[in-house]
C-alpha positions in Angstrom: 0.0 0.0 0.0 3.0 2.3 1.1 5.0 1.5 -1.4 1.9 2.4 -4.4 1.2 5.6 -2.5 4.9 6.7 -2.9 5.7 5.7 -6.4 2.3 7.2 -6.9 3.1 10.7 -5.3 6.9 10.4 -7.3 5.5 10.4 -10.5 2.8 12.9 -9.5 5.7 15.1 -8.3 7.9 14.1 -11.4 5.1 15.0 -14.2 2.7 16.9 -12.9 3.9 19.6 -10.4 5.8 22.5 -12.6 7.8 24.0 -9.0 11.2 22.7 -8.8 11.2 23.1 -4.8 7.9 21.4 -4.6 9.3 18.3 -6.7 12.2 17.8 -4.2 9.9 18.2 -1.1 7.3 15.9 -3.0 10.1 13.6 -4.1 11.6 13.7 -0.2 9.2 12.9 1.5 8.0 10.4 -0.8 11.1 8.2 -0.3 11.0 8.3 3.7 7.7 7.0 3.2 8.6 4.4 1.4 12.0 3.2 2.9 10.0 3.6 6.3 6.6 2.3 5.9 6.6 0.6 2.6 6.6 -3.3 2.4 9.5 -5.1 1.4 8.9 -7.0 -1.9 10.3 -10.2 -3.1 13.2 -8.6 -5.4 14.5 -6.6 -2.3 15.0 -10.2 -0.1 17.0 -11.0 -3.3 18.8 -8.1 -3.4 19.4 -8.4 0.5 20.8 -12.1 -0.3 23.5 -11.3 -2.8 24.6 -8.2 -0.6 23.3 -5.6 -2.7 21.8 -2.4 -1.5 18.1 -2.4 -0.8 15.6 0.7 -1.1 17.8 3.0 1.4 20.1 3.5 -1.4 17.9 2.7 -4.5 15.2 5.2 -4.2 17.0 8.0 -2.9 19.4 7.6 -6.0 16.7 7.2 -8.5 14.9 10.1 -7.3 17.8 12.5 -7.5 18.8 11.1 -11.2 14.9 11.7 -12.0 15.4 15.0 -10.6 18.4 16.0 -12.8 17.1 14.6 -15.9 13.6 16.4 -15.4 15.9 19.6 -14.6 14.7 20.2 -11.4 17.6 20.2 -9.7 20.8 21.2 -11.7 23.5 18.6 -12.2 26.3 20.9 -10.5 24.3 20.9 -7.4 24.6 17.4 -7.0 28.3 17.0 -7.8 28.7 19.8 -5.6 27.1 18.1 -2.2 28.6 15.0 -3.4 32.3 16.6 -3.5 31.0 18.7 -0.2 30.2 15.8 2.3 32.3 12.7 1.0 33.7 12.7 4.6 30.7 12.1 5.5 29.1 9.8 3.0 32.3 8.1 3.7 31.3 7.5 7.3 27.7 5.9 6.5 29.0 4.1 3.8 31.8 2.5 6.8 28.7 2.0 9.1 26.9 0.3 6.5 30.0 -2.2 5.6 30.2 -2.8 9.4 26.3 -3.4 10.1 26.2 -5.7 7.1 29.5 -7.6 8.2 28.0 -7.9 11.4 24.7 -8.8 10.4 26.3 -11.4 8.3 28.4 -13.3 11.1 25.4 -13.4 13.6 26.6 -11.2 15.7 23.2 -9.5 16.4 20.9 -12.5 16.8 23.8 -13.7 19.3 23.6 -10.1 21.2 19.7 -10.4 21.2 20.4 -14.3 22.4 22.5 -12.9 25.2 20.2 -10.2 26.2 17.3 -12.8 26.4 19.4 -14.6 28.5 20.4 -12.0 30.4 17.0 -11.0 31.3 15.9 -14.2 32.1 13.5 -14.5 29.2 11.8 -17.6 27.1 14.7 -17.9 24.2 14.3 -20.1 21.3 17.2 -21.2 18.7 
């Protein structure tokens, strides 16, 4: 349902609205809706198997590429906060690498084992 109402309001945004500023706050908020609140369809578990990024990534990106080639934001722009905050895209991307890594190992079903345990709660597995 989420996810229809998002892609809905992105091409609604993308086609219909003529103000730049109210494409990229259409566009915006449309994304955290979907990345929050949206269901996770069968192609994202795939993508989530072979490591590759899911919607965090993917419709944030696509939305700003639909943005440049529908000149509502300028291409400069984007290379610009791109060059600007590498440090810190740099950061998330480390996080990310780290989470997934961990994720991977079973680090955090062990840490939600322990705390289980710890509390002195039913635990299965």
């Amino acid at each position: 349902m989420f996810n229809a109402v998002a892609l809905a309001s992105i091409f609604a945004a993308l086609f219909v609205v003529d103000d730049s500023f109210a494409k990229v706050a259409i566009i915006a908020v449309a994304n955290i809706v979907f990345i929050v609140l949206g269901e996770r369809p069968r192609i994202e578990e795939n993508w989530d198997d072979k490591a590759l990024p899911g919607r965090e990534a993917v419709g944030p990106t696509l939305s700003v590429a639909a943005l440049v080639a529908t000149s509502a934001m300028p291409s400069s722009i984007v290379a610009t906060a791109i060059v600007d905050k590498m440090p810190i895209l740099a950061l998330i991307l480390a996080f990310a690498v780290v989470s997934n890594g961990l994720s991977r190992c079973g680090f955090f079903q062990f840490a939600a084992y322990k705390a289980v345990e710890k509390c002195g709660g039913t635990r299965t597995g």
